[in-house]
HTML snippet that shows the backbone in 3Dmol.js (N, CA, C, O; Angstrom):
<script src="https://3Dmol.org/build/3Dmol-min.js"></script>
<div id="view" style="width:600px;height:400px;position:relative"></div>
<script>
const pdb = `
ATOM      1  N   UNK A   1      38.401 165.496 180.026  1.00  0.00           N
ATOM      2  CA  UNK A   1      38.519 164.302 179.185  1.00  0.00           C
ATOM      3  C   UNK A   1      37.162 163.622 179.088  1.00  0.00           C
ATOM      4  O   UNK A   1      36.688 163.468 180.213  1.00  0.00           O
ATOM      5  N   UNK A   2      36.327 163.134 178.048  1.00  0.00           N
ATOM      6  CA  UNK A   2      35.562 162.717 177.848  1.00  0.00           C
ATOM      7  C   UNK A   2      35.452 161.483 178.731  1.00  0.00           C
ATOM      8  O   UNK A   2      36.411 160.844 179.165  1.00  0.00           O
ATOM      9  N   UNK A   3      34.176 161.228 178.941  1.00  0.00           N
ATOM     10  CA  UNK A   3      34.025 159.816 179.727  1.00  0.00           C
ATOM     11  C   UNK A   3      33.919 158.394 178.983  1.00  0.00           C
ATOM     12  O   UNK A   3      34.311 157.289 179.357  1.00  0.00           O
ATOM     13  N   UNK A   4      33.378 158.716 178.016  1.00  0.00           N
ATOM     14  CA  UNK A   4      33.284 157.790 176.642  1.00  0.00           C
ATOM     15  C   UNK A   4      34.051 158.051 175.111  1.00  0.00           C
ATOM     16  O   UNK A   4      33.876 159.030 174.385  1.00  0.00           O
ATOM     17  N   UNK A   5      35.019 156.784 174.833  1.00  0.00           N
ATOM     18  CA  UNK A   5      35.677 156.638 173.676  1.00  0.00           C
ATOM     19  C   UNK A   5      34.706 156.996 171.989  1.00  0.00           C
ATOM     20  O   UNK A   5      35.040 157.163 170.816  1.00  0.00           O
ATOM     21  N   UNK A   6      33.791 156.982 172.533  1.00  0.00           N
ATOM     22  CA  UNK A   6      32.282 156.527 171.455  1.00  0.00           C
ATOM     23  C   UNK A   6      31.803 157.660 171.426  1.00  0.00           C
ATOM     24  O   UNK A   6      31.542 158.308 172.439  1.00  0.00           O
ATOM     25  N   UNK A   7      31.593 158.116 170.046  1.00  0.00           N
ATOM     26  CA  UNK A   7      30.772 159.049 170.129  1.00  0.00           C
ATOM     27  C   UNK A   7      29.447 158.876 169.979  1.00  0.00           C
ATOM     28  O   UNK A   7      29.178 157.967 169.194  1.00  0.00           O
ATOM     29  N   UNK A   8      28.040 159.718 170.705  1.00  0.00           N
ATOM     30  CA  UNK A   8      27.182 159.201 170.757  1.00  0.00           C
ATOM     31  C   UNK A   8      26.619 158.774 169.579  1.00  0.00           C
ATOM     32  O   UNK A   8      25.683 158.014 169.829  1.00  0.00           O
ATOM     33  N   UNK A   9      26.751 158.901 168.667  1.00  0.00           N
ATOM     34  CA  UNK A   9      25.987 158.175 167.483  1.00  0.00           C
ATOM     35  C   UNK A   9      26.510 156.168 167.447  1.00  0.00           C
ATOM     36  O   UNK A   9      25.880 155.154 167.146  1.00  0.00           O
ATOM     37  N   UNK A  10      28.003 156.434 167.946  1.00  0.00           N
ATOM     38  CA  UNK A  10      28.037 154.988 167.914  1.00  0.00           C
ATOM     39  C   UNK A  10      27.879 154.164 168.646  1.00  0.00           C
ATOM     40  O   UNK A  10      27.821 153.000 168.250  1.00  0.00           O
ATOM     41  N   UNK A  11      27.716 154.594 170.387  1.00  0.00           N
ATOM     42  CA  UNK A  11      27.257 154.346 171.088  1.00  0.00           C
ATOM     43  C   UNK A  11      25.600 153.973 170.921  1.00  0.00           C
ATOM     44  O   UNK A  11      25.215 153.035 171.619  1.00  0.00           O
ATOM     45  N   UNK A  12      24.736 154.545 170.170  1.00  0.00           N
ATOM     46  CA  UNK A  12      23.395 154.212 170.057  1.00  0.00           C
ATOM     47  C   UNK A  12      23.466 153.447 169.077  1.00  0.00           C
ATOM     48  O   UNK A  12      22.634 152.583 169.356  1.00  0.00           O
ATOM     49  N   UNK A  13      23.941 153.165 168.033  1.00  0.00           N
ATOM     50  CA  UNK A  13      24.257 152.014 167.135  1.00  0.00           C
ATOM     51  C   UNK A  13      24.364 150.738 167.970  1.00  0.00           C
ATOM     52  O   UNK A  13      23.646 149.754 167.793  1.00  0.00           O
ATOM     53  N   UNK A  14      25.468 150.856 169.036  1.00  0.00           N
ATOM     54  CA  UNK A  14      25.785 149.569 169.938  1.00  0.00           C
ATOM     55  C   UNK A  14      24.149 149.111 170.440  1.00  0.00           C
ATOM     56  O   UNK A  14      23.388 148.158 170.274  1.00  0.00           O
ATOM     57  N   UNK A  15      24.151 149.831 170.828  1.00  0.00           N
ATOM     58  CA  UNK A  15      22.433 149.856 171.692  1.00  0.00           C
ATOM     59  C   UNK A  15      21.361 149.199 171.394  1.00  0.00           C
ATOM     60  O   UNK A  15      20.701 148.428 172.089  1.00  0.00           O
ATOM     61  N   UNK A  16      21.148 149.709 169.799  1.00  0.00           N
ATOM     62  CA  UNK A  16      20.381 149.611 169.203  1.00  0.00           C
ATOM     63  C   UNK A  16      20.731 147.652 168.176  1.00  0.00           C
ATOM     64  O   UNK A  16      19.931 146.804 167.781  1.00  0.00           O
ATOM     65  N   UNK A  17      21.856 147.701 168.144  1.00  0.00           N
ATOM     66  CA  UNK A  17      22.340 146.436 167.946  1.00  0.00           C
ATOM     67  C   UNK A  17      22.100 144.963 168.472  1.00  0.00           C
ATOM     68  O   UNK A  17      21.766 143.843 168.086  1.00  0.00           O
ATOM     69  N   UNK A  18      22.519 145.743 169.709  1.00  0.00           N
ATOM     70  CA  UNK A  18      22.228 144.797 170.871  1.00  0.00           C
ATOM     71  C   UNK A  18      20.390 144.541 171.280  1.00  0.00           C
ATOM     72  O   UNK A  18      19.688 143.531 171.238  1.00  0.00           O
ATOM     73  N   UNK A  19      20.271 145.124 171.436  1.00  0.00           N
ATOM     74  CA  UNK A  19      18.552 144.860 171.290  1.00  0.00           C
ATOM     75  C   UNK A  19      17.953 144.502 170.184  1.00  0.00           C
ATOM     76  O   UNK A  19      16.739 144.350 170.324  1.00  0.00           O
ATOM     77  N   UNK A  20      18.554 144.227 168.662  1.00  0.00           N
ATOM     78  CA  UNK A  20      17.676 143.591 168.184  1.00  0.00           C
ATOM     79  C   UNK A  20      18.239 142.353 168.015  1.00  0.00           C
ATOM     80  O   UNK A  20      17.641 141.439 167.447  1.00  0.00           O
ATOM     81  N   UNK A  21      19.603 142.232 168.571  1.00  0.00           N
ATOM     82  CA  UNK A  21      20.389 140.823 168.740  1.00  0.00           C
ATOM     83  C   UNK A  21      19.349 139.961 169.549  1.00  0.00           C
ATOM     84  O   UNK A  21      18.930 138.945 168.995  1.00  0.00           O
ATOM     85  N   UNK A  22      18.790 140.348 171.096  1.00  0.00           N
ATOM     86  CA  UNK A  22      18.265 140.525 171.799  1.00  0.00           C
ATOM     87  C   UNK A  22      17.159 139.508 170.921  1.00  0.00           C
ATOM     88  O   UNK A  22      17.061 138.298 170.721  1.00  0.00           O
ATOM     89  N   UNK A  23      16.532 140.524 170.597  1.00  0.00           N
ATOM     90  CA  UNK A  23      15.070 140.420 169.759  1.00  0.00           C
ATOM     91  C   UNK A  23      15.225 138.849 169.091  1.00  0.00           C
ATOM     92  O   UNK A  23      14.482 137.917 169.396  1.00  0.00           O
ATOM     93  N   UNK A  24      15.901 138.798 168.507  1.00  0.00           N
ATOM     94  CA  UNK A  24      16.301 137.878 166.983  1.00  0.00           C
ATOM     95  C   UNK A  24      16.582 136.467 168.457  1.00  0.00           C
ATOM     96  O   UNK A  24      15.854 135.483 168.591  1.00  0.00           O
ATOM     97  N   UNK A  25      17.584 136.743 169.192  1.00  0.00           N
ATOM     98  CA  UNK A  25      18.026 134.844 170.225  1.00  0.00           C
ATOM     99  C   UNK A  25      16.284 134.861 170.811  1.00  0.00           C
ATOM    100  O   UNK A  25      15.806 133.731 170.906  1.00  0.00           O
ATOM    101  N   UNK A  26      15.544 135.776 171.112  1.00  0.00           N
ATOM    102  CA  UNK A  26      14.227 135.393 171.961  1.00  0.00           C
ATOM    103  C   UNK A  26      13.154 134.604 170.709  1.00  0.00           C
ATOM    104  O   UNK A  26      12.363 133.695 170.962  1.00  0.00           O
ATOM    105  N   UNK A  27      13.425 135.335 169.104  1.00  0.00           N
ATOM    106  CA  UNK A  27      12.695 134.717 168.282  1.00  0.00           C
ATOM    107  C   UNK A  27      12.867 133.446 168.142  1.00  0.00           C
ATOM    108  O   UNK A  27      12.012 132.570 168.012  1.00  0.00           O
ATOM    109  N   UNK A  28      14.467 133.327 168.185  1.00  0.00           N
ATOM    110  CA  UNK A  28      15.129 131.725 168.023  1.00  0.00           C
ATOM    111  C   UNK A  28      14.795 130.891 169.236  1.00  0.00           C
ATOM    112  O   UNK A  28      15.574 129.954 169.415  1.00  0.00           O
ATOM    113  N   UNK A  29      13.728 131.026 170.188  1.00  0.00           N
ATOM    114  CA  UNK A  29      13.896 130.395 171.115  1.00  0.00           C
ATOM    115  C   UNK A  29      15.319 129.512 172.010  1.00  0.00           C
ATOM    116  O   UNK A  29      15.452 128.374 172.460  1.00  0.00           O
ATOM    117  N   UNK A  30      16.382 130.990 171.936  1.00  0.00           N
ATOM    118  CA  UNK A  30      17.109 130.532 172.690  1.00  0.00           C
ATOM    119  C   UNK A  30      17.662 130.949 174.266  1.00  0.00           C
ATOM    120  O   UNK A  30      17.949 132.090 174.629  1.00  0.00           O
ATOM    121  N   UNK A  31      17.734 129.636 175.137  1.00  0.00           N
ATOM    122  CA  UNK A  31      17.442 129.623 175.750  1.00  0.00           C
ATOM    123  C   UNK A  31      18.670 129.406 177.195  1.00  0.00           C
ATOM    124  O   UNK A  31      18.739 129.822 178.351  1.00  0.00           O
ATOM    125  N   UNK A  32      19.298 128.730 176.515  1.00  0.00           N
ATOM    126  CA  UNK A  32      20.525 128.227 177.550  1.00  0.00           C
ATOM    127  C   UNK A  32      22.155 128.584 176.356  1.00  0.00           C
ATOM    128  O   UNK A  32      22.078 129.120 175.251  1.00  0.00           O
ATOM    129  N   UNK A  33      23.167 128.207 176.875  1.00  0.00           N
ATOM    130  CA  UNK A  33      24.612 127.657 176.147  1.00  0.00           C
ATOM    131  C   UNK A  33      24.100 126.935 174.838  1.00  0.00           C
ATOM    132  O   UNK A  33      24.290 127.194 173.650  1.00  0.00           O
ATOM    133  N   UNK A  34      23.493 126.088 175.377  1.00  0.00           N
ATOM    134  CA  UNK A  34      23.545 124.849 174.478  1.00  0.00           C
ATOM    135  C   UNK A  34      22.967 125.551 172.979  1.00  0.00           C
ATOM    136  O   UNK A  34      23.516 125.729 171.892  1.00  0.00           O
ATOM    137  N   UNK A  35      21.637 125.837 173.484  1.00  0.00           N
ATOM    138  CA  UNK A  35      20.557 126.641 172.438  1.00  0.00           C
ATOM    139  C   UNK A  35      21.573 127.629 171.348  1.00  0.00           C
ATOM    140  O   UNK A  35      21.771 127.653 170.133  1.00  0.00           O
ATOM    141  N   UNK A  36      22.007 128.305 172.398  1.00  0.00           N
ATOM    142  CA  UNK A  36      23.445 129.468 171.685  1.00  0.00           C
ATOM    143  C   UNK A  36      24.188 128.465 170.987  1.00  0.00           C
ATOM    144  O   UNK A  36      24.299 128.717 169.787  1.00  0.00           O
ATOM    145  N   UNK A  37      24.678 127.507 171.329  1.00  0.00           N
ATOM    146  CA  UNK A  37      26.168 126.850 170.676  1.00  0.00           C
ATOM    147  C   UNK A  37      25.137 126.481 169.193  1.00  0.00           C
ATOM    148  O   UNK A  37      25.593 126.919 168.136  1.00  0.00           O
ATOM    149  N   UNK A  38      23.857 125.737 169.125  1.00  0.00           N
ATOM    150  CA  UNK A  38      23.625 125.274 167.965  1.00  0.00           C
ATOM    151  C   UNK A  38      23.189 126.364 166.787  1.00  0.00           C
ATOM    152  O   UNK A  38      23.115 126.049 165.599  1.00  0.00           O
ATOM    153  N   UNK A  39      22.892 127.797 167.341  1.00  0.00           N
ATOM    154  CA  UNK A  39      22.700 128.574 166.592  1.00  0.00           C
ATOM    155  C   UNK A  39      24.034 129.509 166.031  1.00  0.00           C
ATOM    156  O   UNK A  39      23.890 130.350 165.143  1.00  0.00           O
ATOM    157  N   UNK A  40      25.090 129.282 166.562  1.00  0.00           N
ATOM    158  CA  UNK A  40      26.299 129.484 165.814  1.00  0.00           C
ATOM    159  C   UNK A  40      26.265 128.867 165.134  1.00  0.00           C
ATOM    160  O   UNK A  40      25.980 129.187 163.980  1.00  0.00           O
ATOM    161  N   UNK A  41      26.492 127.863 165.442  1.00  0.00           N
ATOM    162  CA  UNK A  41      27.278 126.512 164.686  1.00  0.00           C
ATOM    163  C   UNK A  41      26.426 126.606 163.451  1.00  0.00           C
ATOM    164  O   UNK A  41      27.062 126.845 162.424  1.00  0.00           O
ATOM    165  N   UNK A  42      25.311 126.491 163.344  1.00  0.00           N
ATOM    166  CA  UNK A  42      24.222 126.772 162.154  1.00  0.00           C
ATOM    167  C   UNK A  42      24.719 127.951 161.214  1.00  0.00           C
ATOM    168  O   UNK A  42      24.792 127.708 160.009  1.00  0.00           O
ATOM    169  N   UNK A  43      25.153 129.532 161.801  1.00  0.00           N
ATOM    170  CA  UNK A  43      25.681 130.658 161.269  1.00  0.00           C
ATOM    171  C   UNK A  43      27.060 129.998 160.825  1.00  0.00           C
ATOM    172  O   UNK A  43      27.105 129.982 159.595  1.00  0.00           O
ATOM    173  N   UNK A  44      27.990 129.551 161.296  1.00  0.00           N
ATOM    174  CA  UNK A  44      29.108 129.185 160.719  1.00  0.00           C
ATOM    175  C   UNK A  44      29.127 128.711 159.783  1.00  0.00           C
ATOM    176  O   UNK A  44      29.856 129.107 158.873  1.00  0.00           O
ATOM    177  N   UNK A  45      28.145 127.463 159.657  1.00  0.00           N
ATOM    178  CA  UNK A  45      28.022 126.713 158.651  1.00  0.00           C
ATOM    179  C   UNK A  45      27.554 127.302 157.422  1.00  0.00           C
ATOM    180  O   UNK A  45      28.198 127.227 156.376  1.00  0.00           O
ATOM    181  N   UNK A  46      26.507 127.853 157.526  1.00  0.00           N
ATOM    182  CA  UNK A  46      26.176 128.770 156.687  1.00  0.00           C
ATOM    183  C   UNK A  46      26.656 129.975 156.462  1.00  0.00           C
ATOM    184  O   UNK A  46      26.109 130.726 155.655  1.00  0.00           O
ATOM    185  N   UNK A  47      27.647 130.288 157.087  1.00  0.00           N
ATOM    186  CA  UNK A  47      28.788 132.028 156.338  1.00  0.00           C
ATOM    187  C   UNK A  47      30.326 130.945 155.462  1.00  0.00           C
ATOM    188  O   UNK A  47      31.105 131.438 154.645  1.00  0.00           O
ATOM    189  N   UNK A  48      30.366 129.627 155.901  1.00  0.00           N
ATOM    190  CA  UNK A  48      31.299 128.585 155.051  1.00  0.00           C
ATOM    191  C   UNK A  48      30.793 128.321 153.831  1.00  0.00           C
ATOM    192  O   UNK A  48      31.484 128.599 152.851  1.00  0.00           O
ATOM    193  N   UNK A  49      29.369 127.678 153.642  1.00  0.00           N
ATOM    194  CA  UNK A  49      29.408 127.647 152.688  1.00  0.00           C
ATOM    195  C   UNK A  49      28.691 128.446 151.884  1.00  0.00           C
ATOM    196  O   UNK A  49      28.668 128.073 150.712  1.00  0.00           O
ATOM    197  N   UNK A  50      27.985 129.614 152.186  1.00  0.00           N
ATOM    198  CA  UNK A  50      28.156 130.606 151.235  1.00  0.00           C
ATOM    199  C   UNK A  50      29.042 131.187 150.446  1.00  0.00           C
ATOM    200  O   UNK A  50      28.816 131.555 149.293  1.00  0.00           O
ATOM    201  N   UNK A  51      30.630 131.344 151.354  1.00  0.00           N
ATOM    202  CA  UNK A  51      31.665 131.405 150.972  1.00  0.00           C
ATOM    203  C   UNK A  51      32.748 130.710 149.972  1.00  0.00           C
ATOM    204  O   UNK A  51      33.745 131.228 149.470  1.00  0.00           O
ATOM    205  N   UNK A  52      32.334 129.597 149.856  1.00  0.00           N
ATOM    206  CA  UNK A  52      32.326 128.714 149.573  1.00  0.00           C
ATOM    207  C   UNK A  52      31.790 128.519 147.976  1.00  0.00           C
ATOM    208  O   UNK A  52      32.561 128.387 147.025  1.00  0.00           O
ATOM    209  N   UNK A  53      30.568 128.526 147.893  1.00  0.00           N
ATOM    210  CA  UNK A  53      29.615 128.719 146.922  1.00  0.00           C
ATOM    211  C   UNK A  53      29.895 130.467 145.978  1.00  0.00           C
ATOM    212  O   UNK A  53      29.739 130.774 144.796  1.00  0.00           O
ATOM    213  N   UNK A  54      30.224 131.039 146.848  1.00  0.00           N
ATOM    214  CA  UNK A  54      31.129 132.402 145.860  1.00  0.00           C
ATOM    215  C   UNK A  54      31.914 132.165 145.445  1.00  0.00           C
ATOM    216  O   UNK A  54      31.931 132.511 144.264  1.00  0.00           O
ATOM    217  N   UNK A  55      33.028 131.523 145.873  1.00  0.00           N
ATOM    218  CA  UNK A  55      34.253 130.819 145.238  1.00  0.00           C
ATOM    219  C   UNK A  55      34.340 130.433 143.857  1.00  0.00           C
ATOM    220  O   UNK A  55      35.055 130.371 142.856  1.00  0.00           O
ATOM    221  N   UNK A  56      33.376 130.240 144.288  1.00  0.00           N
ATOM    222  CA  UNK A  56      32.700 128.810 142.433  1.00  0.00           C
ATOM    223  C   UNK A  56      32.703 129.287 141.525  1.00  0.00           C
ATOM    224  O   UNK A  56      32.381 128.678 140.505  1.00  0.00           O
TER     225      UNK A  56
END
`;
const viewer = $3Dmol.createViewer("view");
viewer.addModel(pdb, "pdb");
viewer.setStyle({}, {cartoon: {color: "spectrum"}});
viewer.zoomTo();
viewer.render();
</script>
């Protein structure tokens, strides 16, 4: 039985994901929770009203 659900191509996708997630919170200078909570909250806001603005 295989050890992994993933086959390796999507497994290196994850990988590769994650490190430029990585990349992108160190550009944002973020740093703690807090840092994280305002850079959602910023993405939310902005995937609403883009959504929003398609609507139209």
């Amino acid at each position: 039985m295989p050890r992994y659900k993933d086959s390796p191509e999507v497994r290196a996708a994850k990988k590769e994901r994650k490190e430029k997630l990585r990349e992108f919170l160190q550009l944002l200078d973020v740093e703690d929770y807090s840092d994280l909570r305002s850079v959602f909250k910023d993405m939310v806001g902005e995937v609403l009203e883009n959504g929003l603005e398609a609507e139209l």
